[in-house]
N, C-alpha and C positions, 0 to 999 in steps of 0.2 A: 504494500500500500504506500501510498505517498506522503501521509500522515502518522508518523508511526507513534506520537502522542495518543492517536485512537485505536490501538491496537490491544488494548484494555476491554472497549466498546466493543468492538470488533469478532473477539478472540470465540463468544458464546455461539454467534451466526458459523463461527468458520467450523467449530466444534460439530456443531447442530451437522452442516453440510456434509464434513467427512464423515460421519456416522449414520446419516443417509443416505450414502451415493453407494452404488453395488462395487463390492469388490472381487474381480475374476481369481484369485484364490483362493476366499472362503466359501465363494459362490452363491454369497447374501450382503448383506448388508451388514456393516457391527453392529448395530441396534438389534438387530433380527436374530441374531446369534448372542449376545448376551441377554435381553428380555423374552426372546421369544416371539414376537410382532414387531412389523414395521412402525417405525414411529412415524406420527401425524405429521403430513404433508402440511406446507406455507404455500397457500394459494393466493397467485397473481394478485395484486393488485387494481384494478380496474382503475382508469382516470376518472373524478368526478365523482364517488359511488360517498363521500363523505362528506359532510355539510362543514365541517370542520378545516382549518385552512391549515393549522400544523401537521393535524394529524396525516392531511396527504400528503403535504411534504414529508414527512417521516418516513411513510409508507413508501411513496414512491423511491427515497432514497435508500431503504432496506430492499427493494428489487433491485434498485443497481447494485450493489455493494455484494448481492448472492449471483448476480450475472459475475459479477469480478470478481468474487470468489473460486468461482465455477471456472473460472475462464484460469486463474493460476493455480488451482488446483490440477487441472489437465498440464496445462503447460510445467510444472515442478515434475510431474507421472512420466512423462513423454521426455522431459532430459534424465530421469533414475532410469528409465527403462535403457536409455540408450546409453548412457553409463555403464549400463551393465554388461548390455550386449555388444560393449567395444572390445574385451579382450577372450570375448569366446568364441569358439570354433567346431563347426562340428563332427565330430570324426565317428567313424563307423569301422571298425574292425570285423573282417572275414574271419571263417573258421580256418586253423592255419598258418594266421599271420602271426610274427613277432614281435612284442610292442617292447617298451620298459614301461616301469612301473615306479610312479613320484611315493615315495614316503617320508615323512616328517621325522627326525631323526630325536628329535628334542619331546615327540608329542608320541608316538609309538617306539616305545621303550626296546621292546622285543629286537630292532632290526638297529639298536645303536652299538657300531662296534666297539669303540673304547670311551674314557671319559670324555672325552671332547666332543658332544653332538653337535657342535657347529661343525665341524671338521669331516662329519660324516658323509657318505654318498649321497645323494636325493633320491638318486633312482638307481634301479637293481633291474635285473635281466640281464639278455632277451629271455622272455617267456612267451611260451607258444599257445597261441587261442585255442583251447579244445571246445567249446564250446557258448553260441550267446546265449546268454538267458533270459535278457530283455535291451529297449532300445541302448541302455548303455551302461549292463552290465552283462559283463563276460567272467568264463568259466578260464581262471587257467591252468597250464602243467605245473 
């Protein structure tokens, strides 16, 4: 926002919105998944529907403020996603081929050879694919 003195004011609508909006990982909504029920929808505003002159000001300026909400909430989604998806790649292994295999030398104990796990190898092999067992887990020798 441009005002960050009202981001106080602000912070309950943005709340409200993210706990509204559907999320393709839980594949609900977080209101829906910790209550149980969607929470009650904020309908439109309509121009002129209130005899009151603040009050549509107010109103009207709480439908702007949930379009801009709406509007940097996609756009914050759309740079993590693409964040993300800048250092991954997709590999697909055959039955037969030989890959290595990354291990954490400080974090799985079993494969660290002396005291120094900084020191250690990261990856071990080649080891031969005998088997997939799903999109991107493989069986090996």
């Amino acid at each position: 926002m441009d005002n960050p003195k009202k981001w106080v004011e602000y912070l309950p609508w943005d709340e409200f919105y993210y706990n509204s909006s559907f999320h393709t990982i839980i594949g609900t909504t977080p209101s829906k998944l910790v209550y149980g029920r969607d929470p009650l929808s904020v309908v439109p505003y309509t121009l002129g529907s209130s005899p009151i002159e603040a009050v549509d000001s107010e109103l009207i300026k709480r439908d702007k403020l949930l379009v801009a909400l709406k509007k940097n909430l996609i756009k914050a989604q759309s740079r993590m996603i693409g964040q993300a998806n800048k250092c991954r790649c997709e590999l697909k292994f055959n039955q037969g081929d030989f890959v290595y295999v990354k291990l954490q030398p400080y974090r799985q104990f079993f494969v660290r050879g002396g005291s120094y796990s900084k020191l250690s190898r990261c990856f071990y092999g080649p080891f031969k694919v005998i088997k997939r067992i799903g999109k991107v887990a493989n069986r090996l020798e």
